[in-house]
Each structure stands twice: as C-alpha cells, then as structure tokens.
N, C-alpha and C positions, 0 to 999 in steps of 0.2 A: 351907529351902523357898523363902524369898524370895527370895533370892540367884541359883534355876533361871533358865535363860534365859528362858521361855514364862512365868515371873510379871513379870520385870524388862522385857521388852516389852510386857505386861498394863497396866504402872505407865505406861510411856512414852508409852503409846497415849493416857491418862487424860491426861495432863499437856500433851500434844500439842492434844485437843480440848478443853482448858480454855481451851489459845489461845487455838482458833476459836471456842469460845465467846463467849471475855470481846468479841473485836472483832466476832464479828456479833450480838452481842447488845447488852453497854453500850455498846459503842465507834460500834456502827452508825449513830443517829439524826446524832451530833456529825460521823461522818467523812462522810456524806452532803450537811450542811449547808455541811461546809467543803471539801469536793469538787466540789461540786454546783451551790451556791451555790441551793440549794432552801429552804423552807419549816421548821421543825419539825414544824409540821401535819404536813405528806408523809413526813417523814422518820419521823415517829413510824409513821404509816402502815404504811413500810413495813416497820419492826420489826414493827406487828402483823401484819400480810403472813409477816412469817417464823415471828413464833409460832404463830399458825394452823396454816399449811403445816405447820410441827413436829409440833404434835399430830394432825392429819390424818394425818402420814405416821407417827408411831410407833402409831397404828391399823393402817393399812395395812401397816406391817413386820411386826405382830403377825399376821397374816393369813399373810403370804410363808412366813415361818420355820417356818410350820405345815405350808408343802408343799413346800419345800424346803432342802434340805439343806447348801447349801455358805454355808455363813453370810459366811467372807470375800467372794466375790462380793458376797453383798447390801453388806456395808458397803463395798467398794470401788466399785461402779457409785453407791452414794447419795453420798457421802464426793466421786468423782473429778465431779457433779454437781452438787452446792457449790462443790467446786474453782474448775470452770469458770465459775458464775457468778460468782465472787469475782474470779475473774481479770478477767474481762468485763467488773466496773464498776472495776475498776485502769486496763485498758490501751484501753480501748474508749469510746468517745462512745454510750453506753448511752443514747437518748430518754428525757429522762423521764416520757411517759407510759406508758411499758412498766417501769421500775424497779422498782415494786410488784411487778409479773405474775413477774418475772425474781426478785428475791429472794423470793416467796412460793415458786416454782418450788425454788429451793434449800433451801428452811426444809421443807418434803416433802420432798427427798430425805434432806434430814439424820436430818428424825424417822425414817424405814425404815432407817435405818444400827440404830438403838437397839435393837431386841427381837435383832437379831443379834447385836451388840456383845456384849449379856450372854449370849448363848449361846456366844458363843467363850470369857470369861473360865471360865463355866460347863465347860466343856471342858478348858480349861489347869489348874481346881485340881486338885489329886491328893484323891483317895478319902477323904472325912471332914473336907476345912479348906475347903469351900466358904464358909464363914462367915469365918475368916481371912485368904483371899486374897481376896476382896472388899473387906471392911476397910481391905487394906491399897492395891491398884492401885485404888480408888477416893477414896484420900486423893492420888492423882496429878493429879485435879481442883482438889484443894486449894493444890496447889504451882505447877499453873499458875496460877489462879487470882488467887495471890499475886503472882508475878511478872510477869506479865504486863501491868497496869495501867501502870505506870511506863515503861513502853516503847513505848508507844501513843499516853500520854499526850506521849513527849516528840515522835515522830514528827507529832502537831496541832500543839504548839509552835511546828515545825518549818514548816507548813504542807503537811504532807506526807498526807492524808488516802489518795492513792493507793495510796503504799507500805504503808498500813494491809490492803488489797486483796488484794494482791500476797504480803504476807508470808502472809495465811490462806488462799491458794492455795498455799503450799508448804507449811507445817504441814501442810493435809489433806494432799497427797503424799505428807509423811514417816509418816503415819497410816494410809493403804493398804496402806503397805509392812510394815509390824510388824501387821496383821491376818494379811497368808499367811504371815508367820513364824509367830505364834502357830497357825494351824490345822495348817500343817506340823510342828510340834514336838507338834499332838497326836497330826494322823494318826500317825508315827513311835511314840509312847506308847501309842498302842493297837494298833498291830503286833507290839508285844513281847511275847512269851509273860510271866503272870501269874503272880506262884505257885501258884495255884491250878491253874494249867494244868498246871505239873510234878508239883502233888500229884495231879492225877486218872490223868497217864501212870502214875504210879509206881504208882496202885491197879490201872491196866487192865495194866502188864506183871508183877505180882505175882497179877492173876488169874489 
C-alpha cells in the first residue's frame, strides 16, 4: 500500500513542505538579516507576521473546504502564493516597509493550503488505513525536516541568503505539482467500479 503512486507522492508532498517549512520558518529571521541587512527586531517581526497570517489562514481554509470541492485548487492557488512571494523577496528589491505586509500575506495563504492538504491525503488512503497512511506520508515532514537544515545553513555560510528564496519558490512548485497527481489518482479510484458494485449487478441480474 505504500509503495502505490497516490501514497509515494502523499509522502513527497510532506517532505517537499518540510523544506519550505524549515526556510520560511527557522531559516526566515537569519536569511532576512543577512539579505537585508535589517534589524532582528524586524525580522522576527516578520516571522511573526507569517505565523499569524498561518493560523489566520488555516481558519479561513477550514471554512473554503467546507464549500468547496476541488481541494488541489485550494492548495495550489495558497502554495503558488507563497511561491510568489518567496520569489519576490529572492529576486526583487522588496521595500522594507512593506516585507512584513508581503510575508504575512504568504503565511495566509500557506495556512488555507492546510485543511485541503489533509483532505486530499484523506482521499488517496484506501478504505480502513486512513490511520496508516497518515502515519506514514506525515513522517515526510520528518525527513525534510532532517535534511534540510544543513543546506540552508551552508547557503548563509555562503552569503547566499537569496538563493535561500529562490530555492522555496521551487519546492512549492514541485508541491503544486504532486497535489493534481494525488487528486487525479483519486478521481480515477473512484471511477472504478467497487466490488460491491459487481455484487449488487450480479443480485439485480439474478433477480
């Protein structure tokens, strides 16, 4: 069961936002200060600017997924709006008195990715291991998590705060992309006749 495609891009997806976790979250304040050449004040700031926005917007998603249905959407429009603003403080002379406004704007969109997130994993486990395949594409948190630090780290070393940017604008990309895999591999799942479906034919043409 873990080995299916729709759990193995479940897991990818995890490991993928563990990236953009670990840099807009630990990495944030440091690559601001040394991009930026700002405050820690500020830069803590605007950490808390993104965790706000976070819980603000996984409110808010929790609301959306209540009245709509195509959950990849949600997490691709929240996900490809962190993107942009990741990109934006890479490649762009961002003011900063607007850098707050701009990263709390993406820490809301990320949180509205969340209540869908779990509705597509919710989707891709098969009938009875919903408890199993959590378990296991949420220990993909874990692995980014892990690996990630030391890469970030050498990228400051390096003086390279931008490409810190830069890199979790592509991760969320590759993270949009394995959402419409995983829904597509559901729709298709649930298109397929059930057993249950052949056992009720086989009672109505025996009737």
């Amino acid at each position: 069961m873990f080995l299916s495609q729709p759990i193995l891009v479940c897991f990818g997806y995890f490991v993928l936002l563990a990236v953009a976790t670990v840099a807009l979250q630990a990495f944030l304040p440091s690559s601001l200060v040394s991009g930026f050449g700002i405050s820690f004040a500020l830069a803590n700031s605007a950490l808390t600017g993104f965790l706000v926005g976070s819980a603000v917007g996984m409110f808010v998603g929790g609301i959306i997924v209540d009245y709509f249905g195509r959950q990849e959407l949600v997490v691709a429009i929240g996900l490809l709006t962190t993107a942009l603003v990741s990109l934006s403080i890479g490649i762009l002379a961002v003011p900063i008195p607007a850098l707050v406004l701009v990263i709390a704007i993406g820490g809301f969109a990320w949180g509205c990715t969340t209540p869908s997130r779990d509705m597509l994993v919710r989707g891709a486990a098969p009938a009875g291991a919903m408890g199993a395949v959590v378990g296991f594409v949420y220990s993909g948190l874990d692995l980014g998590s892990a690996v990630t630090p030391p890469l970030l780290g050498f990228l400051l070393d390096r003086h390279l705060p931008h490409l810190i940017f830069l890199l979790t604008a592509g991760v969320l990309f590759l993270a949009i992309g394995t959402a419409f895999i995983v829904r597509r591999n559901d729709t298709e799942r649930r298109s397929l006749p059930q057993q249950g479906d052949f056992e009720s034919a086989a009672l109505d043409t025996v009737a």
